[in-house]
C-alpha positions in Angstrom: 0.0 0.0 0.0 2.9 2.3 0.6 4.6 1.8 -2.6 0.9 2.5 -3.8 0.7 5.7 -2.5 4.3 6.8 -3.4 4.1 6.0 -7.0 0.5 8.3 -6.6 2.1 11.1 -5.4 5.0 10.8 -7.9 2.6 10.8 -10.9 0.5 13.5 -9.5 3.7 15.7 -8.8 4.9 14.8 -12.8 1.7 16.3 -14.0 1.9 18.9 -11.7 5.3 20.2 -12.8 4.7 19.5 -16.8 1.3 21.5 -16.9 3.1 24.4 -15.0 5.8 24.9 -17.5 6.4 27.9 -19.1 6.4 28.6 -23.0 10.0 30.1 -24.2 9.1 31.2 -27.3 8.3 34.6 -27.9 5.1 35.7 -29.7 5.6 37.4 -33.1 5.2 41.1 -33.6 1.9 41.8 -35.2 1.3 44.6 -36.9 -1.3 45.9 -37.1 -4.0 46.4 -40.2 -6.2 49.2 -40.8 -9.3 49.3 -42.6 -9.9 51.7 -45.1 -12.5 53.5 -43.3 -11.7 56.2 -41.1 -9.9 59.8 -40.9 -6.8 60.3 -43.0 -4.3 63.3 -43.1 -1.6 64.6 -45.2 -1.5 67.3 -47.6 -1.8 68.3 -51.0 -0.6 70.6 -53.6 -1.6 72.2 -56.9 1.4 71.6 -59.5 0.4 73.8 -62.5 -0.5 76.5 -60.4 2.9 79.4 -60.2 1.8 81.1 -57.0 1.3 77.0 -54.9 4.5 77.5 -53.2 3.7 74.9 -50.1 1.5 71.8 -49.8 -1.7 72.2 -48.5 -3.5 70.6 -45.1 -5.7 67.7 -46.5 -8.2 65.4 -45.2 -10.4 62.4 -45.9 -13.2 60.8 -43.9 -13.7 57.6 -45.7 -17.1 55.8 -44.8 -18.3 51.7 -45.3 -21.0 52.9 -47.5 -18.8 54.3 -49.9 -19.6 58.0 -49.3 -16.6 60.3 -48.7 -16.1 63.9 -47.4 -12.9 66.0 -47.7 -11.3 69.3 -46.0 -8.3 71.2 -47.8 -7.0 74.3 -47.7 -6.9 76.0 -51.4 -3.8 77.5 -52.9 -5.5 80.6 -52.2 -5.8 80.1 -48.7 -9.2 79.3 -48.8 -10.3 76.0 -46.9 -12.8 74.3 -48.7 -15.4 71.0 -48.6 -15.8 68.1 -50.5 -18.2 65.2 -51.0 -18.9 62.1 -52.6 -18.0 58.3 -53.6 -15.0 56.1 -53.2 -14.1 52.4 -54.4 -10.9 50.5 -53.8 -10.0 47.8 -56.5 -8.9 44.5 -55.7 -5.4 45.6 -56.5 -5.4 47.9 -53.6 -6.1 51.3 -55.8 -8.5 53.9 -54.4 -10.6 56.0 -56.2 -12.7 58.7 -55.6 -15.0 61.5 -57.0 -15.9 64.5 -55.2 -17.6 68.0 -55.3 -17.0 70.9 -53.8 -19.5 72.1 -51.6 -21.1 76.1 -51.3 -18.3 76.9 -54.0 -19.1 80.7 -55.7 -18.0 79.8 -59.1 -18.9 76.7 -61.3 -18.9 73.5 -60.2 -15.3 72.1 -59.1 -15.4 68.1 -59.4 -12.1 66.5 -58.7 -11.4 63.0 -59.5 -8.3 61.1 -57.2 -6.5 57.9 -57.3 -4.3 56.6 -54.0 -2.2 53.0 -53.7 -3.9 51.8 -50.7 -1.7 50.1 -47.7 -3.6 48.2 -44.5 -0.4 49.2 -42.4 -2.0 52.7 -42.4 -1.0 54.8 -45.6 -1.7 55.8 -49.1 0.4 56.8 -51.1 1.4 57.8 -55.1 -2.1 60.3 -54.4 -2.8 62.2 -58.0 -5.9 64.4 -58.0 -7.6 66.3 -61.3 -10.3 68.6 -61.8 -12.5 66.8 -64.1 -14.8 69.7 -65.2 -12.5 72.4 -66.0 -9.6 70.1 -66.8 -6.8 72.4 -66.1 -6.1 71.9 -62.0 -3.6 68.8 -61.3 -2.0 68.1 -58.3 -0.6 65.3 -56.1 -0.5 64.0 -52.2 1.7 63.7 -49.7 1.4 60.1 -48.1 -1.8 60.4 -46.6 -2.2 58.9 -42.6 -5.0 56.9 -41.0 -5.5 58.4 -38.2 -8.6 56.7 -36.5 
């Protein structure tokens, strides 16, 4: 009966000891992916435009039902608003139209292109004023920010 219970308490002390051990490896660094929903910031310029001499504050508030609203500040100092859609292809390019909101002139409809990343950042950004052709410009890498 002895030899029993010491054979017992040996087993029960192996378990013990190999269900408390401790994993040495480390866990991998995630990073992390962002959606492309969300607030992004950078800036933009106009580059046929002589008297652009700095980019411009830029932002986008992407939504999931593919509606979009911008806020930029104007080569003339202006800061102006923007709405409309968005898509993003399967290879990662976004597009977007928009049109500028309470504008005192004729309409101002920009179309813009981006390389999406989910680390966080678009990038190679071109934008074009579709109605009267002439405006072209580019962004900075553009930031999610939320």
């Amino acid at each position: 009966m002895k030899s029993k219970l010491i054979a017992i308490t040996l087993i029960a002390l192996l378990l013990i000891t190999s269900s408390c051990k401790k994993d040495s490896t480390t866990p991998a660094q995630v990073t992390p992916k962002y959606p492309i929903e969300g607030l992004w910031i950078g800036t933009q310029t106009v580059d046929n435009d002589p008297t652009s001499t700095s980019d411009n504050y830029y932002s986008l508030v992407i939504y999931e039902d593919g509606s979009i609203l911008t806020k930029g500040k104007g080569s003339d100092g202006n800061t102006y608003y923007a709405t409309g859609t968005w898509s993003l292809s399967s290879g990662n390019i976004f597009t977007a139209t928009i049109t500028t909101l309470l504008f005192n002139g004729p309409a101002v409809r920009q179309a813009f292109t981006f390389t999406f990343s989910d680390v966080g950042v678009m990038t190679d950004g071109k934008w074009q004023d579709t109605v009267n052709g002439t405006q072209v410009g580019h962004f900075s890498i553009m930031k999610r920010v939320n």
